[in-house]
C-alpha positions as CSV (number, residue, x, y, z in Angstrom):
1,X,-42.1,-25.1,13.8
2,X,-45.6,-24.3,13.6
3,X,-45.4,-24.4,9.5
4,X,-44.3,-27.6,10.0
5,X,-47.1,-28.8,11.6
6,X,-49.6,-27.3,9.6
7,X,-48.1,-29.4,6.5
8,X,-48.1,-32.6,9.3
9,X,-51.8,-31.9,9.9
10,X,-53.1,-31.0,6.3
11,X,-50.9,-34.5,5.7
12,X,-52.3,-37.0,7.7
13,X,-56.1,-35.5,7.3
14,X,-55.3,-36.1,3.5
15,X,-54.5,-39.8,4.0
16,X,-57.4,-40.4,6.5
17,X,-59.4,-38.9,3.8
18,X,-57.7,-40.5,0.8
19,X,-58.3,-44.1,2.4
20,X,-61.8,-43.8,3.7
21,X,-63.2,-41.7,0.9
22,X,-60.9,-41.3,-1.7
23,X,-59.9,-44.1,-2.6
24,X,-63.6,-45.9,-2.8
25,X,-64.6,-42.9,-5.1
26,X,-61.6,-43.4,-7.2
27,X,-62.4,-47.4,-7.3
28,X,-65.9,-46.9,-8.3
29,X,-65.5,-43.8,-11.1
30,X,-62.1,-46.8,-12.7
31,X,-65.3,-49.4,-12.4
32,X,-67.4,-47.1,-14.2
33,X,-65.3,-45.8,-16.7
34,X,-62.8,-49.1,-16.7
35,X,-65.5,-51.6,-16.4
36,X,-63.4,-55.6,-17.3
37,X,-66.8,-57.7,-17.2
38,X,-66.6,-61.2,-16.1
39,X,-67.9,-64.2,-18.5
40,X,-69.8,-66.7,-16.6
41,X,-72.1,-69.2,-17.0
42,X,-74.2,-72.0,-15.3
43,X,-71.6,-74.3,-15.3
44,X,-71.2,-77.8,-13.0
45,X,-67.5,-78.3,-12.7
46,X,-66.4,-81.2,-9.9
47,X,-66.5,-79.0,-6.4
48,X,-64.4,-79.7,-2.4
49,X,-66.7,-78.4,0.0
50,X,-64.0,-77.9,3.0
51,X,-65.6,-76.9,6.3
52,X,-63.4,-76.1,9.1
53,X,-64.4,-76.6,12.4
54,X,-63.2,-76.4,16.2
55,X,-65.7,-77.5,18.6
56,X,-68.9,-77.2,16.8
57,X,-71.1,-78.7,18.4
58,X,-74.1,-76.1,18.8
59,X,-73.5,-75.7,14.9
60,X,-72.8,-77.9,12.6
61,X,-75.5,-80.3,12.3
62,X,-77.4,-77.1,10.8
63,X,-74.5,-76.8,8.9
64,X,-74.2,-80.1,7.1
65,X,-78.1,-80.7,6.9
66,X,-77.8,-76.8,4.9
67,X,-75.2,-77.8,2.5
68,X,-77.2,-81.6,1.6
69,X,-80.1,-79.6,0.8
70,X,-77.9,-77.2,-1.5
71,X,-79.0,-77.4,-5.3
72,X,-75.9,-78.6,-6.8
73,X,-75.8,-82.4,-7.6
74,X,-74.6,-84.2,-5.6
75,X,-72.5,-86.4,-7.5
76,X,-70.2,-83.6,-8.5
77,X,-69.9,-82.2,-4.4
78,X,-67.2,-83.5,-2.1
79,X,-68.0,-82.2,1.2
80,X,-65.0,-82.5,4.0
81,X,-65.3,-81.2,7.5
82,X,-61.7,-80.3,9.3
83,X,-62.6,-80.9,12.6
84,X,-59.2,-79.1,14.8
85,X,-59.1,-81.6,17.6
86,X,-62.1,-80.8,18.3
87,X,-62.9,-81.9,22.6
88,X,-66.4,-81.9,22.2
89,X,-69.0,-83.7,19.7
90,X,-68.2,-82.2,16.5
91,X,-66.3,-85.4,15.2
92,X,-69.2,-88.0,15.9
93,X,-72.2,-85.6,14.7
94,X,-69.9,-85.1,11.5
95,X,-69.6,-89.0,11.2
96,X,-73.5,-89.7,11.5
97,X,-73.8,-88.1,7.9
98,X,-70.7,-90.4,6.9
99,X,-73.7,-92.5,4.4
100,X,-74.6,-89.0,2.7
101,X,-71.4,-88.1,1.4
102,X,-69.9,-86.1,4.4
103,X,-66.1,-87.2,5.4
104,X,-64.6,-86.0,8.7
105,X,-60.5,-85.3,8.8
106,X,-59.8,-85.2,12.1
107,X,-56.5,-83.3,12.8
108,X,-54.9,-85.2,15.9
109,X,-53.3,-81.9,17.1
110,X,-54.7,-78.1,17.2
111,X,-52.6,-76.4,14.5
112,X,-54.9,-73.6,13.4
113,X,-57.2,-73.4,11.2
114,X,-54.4,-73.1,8.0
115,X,-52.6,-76.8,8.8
116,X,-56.2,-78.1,8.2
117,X,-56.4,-76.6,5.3
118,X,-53.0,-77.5,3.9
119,X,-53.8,-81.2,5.1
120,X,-57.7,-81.0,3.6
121,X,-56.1,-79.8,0.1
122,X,-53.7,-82.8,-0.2
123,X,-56.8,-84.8,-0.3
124,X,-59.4,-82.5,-2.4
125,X,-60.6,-83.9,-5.4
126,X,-62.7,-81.1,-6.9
127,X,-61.4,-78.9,-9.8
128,X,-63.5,-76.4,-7.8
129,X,-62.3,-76.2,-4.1
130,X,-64.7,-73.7,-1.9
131,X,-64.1,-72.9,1.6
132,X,-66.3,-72.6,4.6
133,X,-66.9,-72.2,8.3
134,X,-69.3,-74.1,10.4
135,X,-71.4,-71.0,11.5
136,X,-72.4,-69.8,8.0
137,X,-75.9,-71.1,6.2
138,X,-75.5,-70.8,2.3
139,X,-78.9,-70.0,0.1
140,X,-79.7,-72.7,-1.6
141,X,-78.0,-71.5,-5.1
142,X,-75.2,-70.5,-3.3
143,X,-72.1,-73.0,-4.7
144,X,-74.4,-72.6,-8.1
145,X,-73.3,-68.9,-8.2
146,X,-70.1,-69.2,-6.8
147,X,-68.6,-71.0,-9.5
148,X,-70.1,-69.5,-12.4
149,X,-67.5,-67.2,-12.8
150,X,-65.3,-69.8,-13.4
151,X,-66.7,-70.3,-16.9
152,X,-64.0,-67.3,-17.4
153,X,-60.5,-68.7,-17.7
154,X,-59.0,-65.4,-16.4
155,X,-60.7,-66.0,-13.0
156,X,-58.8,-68.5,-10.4
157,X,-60.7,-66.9,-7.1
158,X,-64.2,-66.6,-6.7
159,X,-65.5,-64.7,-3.0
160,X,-69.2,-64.6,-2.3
161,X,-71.3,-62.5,-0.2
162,X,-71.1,-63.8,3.8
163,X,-74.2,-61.5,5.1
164,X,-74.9,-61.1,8.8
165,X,-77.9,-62.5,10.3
166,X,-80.1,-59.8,11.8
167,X,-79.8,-59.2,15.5
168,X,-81.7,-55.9,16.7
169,X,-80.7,-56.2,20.0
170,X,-76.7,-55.3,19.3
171,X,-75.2,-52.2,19.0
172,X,-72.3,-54.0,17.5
173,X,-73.8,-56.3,14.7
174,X,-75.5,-52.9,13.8
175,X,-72.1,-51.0,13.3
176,X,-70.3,-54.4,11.8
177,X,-73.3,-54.5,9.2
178,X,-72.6,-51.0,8.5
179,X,-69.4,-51.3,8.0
180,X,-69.7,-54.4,6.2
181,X,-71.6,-52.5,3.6
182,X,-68.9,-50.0,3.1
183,X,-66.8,-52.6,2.2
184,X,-69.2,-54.3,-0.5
185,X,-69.2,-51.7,-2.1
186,X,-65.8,-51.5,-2.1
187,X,-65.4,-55.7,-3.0
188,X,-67.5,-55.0,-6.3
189,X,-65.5,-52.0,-7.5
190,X,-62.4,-53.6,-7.3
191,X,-63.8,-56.8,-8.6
192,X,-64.9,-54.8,-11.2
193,X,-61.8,-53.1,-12.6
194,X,-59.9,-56.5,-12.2
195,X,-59.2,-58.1,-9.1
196,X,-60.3,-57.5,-5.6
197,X,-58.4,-57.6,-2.2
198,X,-58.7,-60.7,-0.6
199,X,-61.2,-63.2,0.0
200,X,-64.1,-64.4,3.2
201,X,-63.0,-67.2,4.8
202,X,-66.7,-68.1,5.1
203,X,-67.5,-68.4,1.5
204,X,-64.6,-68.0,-1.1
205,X,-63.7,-70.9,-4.3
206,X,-60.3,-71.1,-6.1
207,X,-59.1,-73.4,-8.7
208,X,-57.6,-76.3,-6.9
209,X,-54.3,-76.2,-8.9
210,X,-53.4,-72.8,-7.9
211,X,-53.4,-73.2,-4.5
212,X,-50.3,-73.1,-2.7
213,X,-49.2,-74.7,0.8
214,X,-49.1,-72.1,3.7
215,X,-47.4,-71.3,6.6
216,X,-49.3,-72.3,9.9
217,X,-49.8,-68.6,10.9
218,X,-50.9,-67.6,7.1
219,X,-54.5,-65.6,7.0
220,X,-55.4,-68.0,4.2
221,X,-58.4,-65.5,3.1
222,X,-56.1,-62.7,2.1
223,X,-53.4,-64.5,1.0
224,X,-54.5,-67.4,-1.6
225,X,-56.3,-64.7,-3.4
226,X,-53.5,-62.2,-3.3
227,X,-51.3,-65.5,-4.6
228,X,-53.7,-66.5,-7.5
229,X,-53.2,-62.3,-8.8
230,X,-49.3,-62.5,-8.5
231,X,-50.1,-65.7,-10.8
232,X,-51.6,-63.4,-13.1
233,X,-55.2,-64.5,-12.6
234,X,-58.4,-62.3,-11.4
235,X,-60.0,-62.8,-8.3
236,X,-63.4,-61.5,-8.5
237,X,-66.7,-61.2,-5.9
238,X,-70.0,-62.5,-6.7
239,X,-72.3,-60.7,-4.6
240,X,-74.9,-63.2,-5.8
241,X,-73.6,-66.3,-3.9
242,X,-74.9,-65.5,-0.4
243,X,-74.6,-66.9,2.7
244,X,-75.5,-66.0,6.3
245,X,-73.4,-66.1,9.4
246,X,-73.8,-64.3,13.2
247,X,-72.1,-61.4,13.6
248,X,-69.3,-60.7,17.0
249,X,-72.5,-59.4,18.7
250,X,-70.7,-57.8,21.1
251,X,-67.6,-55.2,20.7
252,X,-65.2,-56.9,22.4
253,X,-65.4,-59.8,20.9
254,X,-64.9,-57.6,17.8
255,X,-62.5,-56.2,19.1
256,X,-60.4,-59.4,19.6
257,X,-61.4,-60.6,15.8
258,X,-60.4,-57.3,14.5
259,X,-57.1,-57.6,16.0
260,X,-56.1,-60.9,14.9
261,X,-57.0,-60.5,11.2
262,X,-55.0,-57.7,11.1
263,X,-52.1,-59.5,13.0
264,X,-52.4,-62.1,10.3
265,X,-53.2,-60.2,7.4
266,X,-49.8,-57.8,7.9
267,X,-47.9,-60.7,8.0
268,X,-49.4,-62.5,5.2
269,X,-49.4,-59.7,2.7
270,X,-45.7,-58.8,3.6
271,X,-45.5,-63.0,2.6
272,X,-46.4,-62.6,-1.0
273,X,-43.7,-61.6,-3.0
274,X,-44.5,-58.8,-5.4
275,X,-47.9,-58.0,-4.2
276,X,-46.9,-54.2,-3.4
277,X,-44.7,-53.8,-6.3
278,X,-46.4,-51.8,-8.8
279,X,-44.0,-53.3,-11.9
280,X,-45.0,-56.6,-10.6
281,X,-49.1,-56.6,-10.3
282,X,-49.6,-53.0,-11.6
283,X,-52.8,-51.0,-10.4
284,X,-53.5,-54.1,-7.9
285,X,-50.5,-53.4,-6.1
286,X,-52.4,-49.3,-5.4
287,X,-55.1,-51.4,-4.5
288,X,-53.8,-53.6,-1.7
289,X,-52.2,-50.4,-0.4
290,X,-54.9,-48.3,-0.2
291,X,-57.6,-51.2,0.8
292,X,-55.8,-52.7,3.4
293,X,-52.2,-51.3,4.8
294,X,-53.0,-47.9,4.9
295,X,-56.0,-48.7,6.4
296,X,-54.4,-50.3,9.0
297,X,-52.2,-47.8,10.1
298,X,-55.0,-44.8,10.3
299,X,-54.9,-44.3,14.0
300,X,-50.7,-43.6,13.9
301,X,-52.1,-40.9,11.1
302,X,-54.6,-39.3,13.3
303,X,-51.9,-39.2,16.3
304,X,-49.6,-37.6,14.1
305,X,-52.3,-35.5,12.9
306,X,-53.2,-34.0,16.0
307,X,-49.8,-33.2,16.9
308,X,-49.6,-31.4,13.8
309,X,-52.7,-29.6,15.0
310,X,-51.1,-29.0,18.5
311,X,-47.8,-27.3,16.8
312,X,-49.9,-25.0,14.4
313,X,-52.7,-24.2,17.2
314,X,-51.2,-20.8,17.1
315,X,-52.0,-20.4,13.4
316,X,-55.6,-20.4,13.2
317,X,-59.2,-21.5,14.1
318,X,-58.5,-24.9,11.7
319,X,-56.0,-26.0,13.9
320,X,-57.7,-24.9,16.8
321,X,-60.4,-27.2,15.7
322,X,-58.4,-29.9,14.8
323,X,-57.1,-30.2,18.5
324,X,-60.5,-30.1,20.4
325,X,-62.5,-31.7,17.7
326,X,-59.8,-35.0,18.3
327,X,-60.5,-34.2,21.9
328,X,-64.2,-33.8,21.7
329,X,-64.0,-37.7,19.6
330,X,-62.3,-39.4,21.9
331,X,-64.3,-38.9,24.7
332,X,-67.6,-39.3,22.7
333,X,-66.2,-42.9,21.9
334,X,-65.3,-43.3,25.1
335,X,-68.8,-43.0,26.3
336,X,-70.0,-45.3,23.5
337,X,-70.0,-48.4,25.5
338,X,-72.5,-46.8,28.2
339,X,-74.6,-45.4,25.8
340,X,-78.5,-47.1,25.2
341,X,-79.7,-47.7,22.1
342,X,-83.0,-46.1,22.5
343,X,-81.2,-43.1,22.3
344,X,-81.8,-43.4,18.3
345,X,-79.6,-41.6,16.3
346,X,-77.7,-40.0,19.2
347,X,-76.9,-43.6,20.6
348,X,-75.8,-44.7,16.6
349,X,-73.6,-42.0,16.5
350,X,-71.9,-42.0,19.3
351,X,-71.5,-46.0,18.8
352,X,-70.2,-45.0,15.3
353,X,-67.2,-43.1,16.7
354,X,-66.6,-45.3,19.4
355,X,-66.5,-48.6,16.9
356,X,-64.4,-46.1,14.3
357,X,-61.6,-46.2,17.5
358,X,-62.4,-49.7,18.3
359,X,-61.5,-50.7,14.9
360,X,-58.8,-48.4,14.3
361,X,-56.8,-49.3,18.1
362,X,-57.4,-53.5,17.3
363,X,-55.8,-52.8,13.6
364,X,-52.4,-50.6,15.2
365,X,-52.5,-53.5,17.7
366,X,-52.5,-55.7,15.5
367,X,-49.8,-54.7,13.5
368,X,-47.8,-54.1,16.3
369,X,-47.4,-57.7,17.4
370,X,-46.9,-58.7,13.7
371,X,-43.7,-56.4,13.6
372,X,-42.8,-58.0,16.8
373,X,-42.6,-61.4,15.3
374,X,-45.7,-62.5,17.2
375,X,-48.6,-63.7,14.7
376,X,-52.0,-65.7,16.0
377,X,-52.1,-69.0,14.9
378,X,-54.8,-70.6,17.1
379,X,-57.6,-69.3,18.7
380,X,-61.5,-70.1,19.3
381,X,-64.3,-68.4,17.1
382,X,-65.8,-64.9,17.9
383,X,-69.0,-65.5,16.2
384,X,-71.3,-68.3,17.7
């Protein structure tokens, strides 16, 4: 019984390994040594700005006065805001820049931010359709970068860089900008060998044909560029196109956001046909594997990991380790919360582990309610 757990152990600490450092070394030596660059140009193709919004308010006047002063002409930019039912002033702010080229569809019902899309693309005239939130400020050559990867016929999905605006007062923003980093890094590997995983709802452009109605409780996100790849087309990141949105701020509100993309995202990539199927999108289908679903499912790894542990305790200091080291991390992220920040790099570790578990708990949650046939649909924004 004891082997048994030893090969339990060494197993799971192999695939918590494999997916947080494995697999990005692996992504970046195939970028390196596989490199499939990207032809782009500075090209003006006909462009949808959709903006979706649910009581916005505080935000997107800011919003609509950044996008008019974009650098793009104008005369080639359809900008549409999808206002959700909105219950406070978002609709009549929206309709005040009706004389400069702003058009508000109103959806009559709340049906989630994916029926406004699917309503918004019925009605999109641009070959270039790029979607937004209300909340996120683009540079000024952002929709200019965005699309000049389309110059590449290959390339149907095009995700930009959605950076978090600086906030030195939060222990979270500083872990979620962290983090976010990790997964640049990631982004522009995978971009670079072919296709990356997913999209940012913030600031991502398709090719209007290849979009494809979605179900109401579709992460639209993850799965239009997953559908474009089945499709046989690339969908790439352009770290170039920038734009600049607030971060949670605050762990449980991360927490909650965490949990609901991951309740979506299972559900959507289980909804693409093929997309795990190695004979059906080749290396991509490794990549959506490693990137996302067994990322997902790290904490039932470490559980089982530390089982392992506690069956082989008997057979040596590594095991021994493994139990009170898993011990010794759960009650330093339990303390995380209560932990000040001018603690310096005590107080950032800690808050590390403690946002690692954070993470890790709203993903397993997450998943769990997808497997229970229970997927969020509607909801309010985290991020202010």
């Amino acid at each position: 019984m004891s082997m048994v757990g030893a090969m339990v152990a060494w197993t799971s600490a192999l695939v918590v390994g494999y997916v947080y450092v494995g697999y990005p070394i692996l992504i970046g030596l195939l970028g390196w040594l596989m490199p499939k660059p990207i032809r782009q140009a500075n090209i003006e193709p006909t462009v949808t700005l959709l903006i979706s919004a649910f009581n916005e308010a505080h935000v997107i006047g800011e919003k609509l006065k950044n996008v008019l002063e974009l650098d793009y002409p104008k005369r080639k930019m359809e900008i549409l805001v999808i206002s959700d039912a909105s219950t406070d002033h978002t609709d009549q702010i929206v309709q005040s820049f009706s004389g400069q080229g702003v058009s508000l569809l109103r959806m009559e019902e709340r049906g989630g931010k994916t029926t406004g899309l699917n309503a918004a693309m019925k009605v999109a005239k641009g070959d270039i359709v790029i979607f937004s939130d209300a909340n996120i400020m683009y540079r000024i050559d952002t929709i200019r970068r965005l699309v000049q990867s389309f110059a590449d016929s290959s390339v149907g999905c095009a995700t930009g860089d959605s950076q978090y605006v600086d906030d030195p007062h939060s222990a979270a923003h500083a872990q979620e900008n962290t983090y976010w980093g990790y997964e640049r890094f990631i982004r522009s590997m995978e971009s670079l060998v072919g296709s990356t995983v997913g999209g940012d709802g913030a600031i991502f452009a398709i090719r209007r044909k290849l979009y494809q109605p979605l179900s109401p409780e579709t992460i639209n996100d993850l799965v239009v560029p997953l559908q474009i790849v089945v499709k046989g087309y690339r969908a790439v990141f352009e770290p170039t196109a920038i734009g600049l949105e607030p971060s949670a701020g605050d762990f449980r509100k991360e927490f909650r956001r965490k949990r609901r993309i991951v309740n979506r995202s299972w559900r959507g990539v289980m909804s693409v046909s093929g997309i795990l199927n190695p004979f059906r999108v080749g290396m991509f289908a490794w990549q959506v594997w490693s990137h996302k679903v067994l990322r997902w499912l790290v904490l039932p790894f470490l559980l089982i990991g530390f089982g392992g542990c506690l069956s082989a305790y008997e057979l040596g200091s590594v095991y021994q380790v493994g139990v009170w080291g898993g011990i010794a991390s759960i009650l330093v992220a339990a303390a995380g919360p209560f932990i000040p920040s001018s603690l310096g790099g005590v107080s950032k570790l800690i808050q590390t582990v403690f946002y690692f578990y954070l993470v890790n708990l709203a993903a397993i949650l997450g998943v769990t309610k997808a497997l229970g046939g229970r997927v969020d649909r509607i909801w309010a924004p985290e991020r202010g």
